[in-house]
PyMOL commands that place a pseudoatom at each C-alpha (Angstrom):
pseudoatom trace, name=CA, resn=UNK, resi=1, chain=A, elem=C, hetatm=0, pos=[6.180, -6.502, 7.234]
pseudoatom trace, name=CA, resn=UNK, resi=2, chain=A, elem=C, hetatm=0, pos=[4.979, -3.150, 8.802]
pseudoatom trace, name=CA, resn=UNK, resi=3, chain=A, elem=C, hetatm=0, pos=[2.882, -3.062, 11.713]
pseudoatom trace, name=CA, resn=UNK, resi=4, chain=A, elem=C, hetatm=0, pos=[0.224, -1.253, 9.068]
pseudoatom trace, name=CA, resn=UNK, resi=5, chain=A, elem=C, hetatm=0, pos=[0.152, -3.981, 6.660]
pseudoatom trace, name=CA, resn=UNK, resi=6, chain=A, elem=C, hetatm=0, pos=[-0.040, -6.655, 9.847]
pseudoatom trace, name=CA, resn=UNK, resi=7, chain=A, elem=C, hetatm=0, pos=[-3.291, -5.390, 10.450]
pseudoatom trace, name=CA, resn=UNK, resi=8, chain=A, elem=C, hetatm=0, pos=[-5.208, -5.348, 7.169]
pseudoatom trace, name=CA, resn=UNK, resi=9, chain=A, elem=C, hetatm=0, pos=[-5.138, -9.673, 8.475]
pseudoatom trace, name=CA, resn=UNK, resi=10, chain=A, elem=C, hetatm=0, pos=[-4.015, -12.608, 7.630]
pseudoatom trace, name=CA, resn=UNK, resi=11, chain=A, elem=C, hetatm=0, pos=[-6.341, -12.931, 4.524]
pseudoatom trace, name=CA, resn=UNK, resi=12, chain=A, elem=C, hetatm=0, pos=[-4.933, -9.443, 2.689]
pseudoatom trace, name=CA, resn=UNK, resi=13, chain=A, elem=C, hetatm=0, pos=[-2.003, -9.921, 3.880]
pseudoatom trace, name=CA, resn=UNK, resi=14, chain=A, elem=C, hetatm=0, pos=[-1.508, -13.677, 2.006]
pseudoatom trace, name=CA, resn=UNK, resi=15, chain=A, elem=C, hetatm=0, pos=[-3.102, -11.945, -0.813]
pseudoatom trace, name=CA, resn=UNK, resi=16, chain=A, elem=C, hetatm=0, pos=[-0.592, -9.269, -0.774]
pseudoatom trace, name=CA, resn=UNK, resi=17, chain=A, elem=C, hetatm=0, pos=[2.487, -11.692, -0.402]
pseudoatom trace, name=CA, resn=UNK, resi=18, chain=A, elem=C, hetatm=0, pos=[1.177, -13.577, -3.180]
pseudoatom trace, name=CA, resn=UNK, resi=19, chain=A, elem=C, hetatm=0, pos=[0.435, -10.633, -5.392]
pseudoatom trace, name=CA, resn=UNK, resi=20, chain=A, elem=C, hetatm=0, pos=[4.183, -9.264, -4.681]
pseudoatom trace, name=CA, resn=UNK, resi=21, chain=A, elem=C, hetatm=0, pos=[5.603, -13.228, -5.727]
pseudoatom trace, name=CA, resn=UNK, resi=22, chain=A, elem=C, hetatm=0, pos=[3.703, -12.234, -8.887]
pseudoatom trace, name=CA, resn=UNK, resi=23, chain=A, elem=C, hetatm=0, pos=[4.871, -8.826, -9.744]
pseudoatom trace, name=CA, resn=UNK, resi=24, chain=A, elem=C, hetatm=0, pos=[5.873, -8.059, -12.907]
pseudoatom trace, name=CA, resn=UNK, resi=25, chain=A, elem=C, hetatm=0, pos=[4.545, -4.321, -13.716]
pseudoatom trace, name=CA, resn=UNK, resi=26, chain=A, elem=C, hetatm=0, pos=[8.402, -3.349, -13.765]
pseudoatom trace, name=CA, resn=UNK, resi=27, chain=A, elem=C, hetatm=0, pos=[8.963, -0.381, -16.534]
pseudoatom trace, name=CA, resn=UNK, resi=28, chain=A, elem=C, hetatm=0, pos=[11.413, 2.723, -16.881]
pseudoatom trace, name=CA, resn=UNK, resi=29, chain=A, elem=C, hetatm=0, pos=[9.129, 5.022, -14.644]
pseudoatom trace, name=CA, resn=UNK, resi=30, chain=A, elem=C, hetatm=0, pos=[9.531, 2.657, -10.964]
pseudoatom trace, name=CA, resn=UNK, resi=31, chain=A, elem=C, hetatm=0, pos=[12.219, 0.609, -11.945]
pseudoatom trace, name=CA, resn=UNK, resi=32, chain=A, elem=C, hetatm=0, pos=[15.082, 2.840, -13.758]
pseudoatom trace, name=CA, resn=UNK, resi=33, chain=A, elem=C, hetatm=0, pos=[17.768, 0.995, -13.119]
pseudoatom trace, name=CA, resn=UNK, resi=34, chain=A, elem=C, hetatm=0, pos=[16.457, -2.599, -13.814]
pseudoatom trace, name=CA, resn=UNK, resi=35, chain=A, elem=C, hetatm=0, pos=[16.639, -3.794, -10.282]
pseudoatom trace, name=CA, resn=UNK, resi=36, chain=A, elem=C, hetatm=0, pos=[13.411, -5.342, -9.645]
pseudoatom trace, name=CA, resn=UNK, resi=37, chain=A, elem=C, hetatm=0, pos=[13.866, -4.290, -5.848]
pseudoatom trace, name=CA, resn=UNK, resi=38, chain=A, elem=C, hetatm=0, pos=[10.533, -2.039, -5.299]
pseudoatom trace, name=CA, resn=UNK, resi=39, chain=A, elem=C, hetatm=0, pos=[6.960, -2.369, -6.223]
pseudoatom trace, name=CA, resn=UNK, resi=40, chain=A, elem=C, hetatm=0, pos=[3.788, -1.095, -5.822]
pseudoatom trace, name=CA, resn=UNK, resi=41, chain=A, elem=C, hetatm=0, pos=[0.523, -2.966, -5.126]
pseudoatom trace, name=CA, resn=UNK, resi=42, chain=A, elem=C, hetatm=0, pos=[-3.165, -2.456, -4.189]
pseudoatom trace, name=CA, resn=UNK, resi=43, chain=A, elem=C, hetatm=0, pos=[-4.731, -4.723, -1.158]
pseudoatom trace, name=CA, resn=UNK, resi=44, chain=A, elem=C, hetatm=0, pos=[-7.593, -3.672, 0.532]
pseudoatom trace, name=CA, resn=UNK, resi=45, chain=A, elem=C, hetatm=0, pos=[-8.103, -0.318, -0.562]
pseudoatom trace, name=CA, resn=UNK, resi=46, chain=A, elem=C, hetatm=0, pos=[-4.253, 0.209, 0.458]
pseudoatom trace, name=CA, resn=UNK, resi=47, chain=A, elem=C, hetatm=0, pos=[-1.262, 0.897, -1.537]
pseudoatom trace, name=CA, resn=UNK, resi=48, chain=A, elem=C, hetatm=0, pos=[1.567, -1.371, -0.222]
pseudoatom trace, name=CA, resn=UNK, resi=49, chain=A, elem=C, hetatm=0, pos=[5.349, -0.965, -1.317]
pseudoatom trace, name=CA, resn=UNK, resi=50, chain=A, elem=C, hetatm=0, pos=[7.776, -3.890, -1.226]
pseudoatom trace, name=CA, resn=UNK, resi=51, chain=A, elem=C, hetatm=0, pos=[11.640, -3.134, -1.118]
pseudoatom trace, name=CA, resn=UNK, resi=52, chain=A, elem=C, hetatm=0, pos=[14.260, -5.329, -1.193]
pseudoatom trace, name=CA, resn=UNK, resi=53, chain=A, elem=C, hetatm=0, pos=[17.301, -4.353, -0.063]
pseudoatom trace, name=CA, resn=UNK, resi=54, chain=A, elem=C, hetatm=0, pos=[20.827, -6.182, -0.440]
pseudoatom trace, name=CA, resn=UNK, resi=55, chain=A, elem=C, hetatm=0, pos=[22.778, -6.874, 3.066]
pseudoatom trace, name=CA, resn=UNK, resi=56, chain=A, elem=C, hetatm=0, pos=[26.373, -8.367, 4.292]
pseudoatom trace, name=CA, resn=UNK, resi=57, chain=A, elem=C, hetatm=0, pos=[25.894, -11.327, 5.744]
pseudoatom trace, name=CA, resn=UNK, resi=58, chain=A, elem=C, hetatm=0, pos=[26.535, -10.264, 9.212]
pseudoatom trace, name=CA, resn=UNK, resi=59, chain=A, elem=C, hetatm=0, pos=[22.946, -7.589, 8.197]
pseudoatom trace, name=CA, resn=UNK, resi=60, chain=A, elem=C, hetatm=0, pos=[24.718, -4.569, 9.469]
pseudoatom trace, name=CA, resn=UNK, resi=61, chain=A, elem=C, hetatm=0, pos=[26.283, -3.192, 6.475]
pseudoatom trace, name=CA, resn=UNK, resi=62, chain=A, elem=C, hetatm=0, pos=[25.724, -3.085, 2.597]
pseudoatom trace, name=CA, resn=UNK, resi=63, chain=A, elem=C, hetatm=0, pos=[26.402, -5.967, 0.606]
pseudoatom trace, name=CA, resn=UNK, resi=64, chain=A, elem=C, hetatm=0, pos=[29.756, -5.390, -1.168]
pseudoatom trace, name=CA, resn=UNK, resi=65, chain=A, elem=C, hetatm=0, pos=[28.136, -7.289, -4.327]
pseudoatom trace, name=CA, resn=UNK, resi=66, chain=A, elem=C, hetatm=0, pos=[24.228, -7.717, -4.296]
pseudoatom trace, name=CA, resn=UNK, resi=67, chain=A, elem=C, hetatm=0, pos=[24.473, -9.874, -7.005]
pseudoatom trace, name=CA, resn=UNK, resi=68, chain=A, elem=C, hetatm=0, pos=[26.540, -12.649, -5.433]
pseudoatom trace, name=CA, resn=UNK, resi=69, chain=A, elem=C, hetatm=0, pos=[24.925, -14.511, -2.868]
pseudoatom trace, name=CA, resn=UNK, resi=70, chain=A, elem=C, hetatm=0, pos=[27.992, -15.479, -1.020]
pseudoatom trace, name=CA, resn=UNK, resi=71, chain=A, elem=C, hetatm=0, pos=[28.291, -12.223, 0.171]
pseudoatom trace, name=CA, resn=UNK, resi=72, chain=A, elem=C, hetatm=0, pos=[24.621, -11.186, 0.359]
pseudoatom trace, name=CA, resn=UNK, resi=73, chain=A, elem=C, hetatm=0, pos=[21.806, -11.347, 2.663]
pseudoatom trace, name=CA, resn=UNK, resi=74, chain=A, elem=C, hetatm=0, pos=[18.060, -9.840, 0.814]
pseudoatom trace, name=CA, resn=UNK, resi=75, chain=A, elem=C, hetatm=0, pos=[15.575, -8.249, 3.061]
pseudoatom trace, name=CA, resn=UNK, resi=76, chain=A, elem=C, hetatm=0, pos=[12.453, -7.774, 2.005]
pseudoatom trace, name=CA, resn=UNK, resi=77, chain=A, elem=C, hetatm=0, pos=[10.413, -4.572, 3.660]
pseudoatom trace, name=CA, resn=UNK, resi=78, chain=A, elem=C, hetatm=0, pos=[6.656, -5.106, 2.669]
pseudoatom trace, name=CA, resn=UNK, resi=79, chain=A, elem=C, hetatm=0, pos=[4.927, -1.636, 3.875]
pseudoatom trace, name=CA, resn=UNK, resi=80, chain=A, elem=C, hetatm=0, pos=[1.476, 0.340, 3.509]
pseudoatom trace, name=CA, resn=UNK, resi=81, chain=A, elem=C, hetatm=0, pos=[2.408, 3.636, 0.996]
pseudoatom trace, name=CA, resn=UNK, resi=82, chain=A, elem=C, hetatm=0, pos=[0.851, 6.134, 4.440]
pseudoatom trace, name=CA, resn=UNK, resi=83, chain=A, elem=C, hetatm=0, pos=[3.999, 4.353, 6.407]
pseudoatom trace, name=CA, resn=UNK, resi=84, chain=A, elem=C, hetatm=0, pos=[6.796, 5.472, 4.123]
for i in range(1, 84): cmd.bond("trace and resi %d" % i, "trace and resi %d" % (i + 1))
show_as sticks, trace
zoom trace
């Protein structure tokens, strides 16, 4: 997580964590290609974006295959919208 979202607190940012393990508002217009990776959610007054993004296992390249977890680390980014 962003320094940004860090200090909205612990309290919004546990409601924002659980919020994103919620998510489901995927449609055509923030999720054309079906990947489920980004989001959008309200906490606080704040919009905050989550990313995930689909590493080697070493974390310094790509993954070569995001859908096989052999070969693939996931990093989630959770971030206020006024730190993108």
């Amino acid at each position: 997580m962003t320094p940004g979202v860090a200090a909205l607190g612990a309290e919004a940012v546990n409601r924002a964590i659980k919020a994103i393990s919620i998510f489901d508002d995927f449609c055509e217009d923030n999720d054309p290609r079906h990947e489920h990776d980004f989001g959008a959610i309200d906490i606080e007054g704040q919009k905050v974006f989550f990313k995930i993004d689909y590493y080697s296992p070493d974390l310094k390249t790509g993954s070569e295959d995001p859908s096989d977890p052999s070969v693939t680390r996931r990093v989630m980014t959770v971030m206020l919208a006024s730190e993108y």
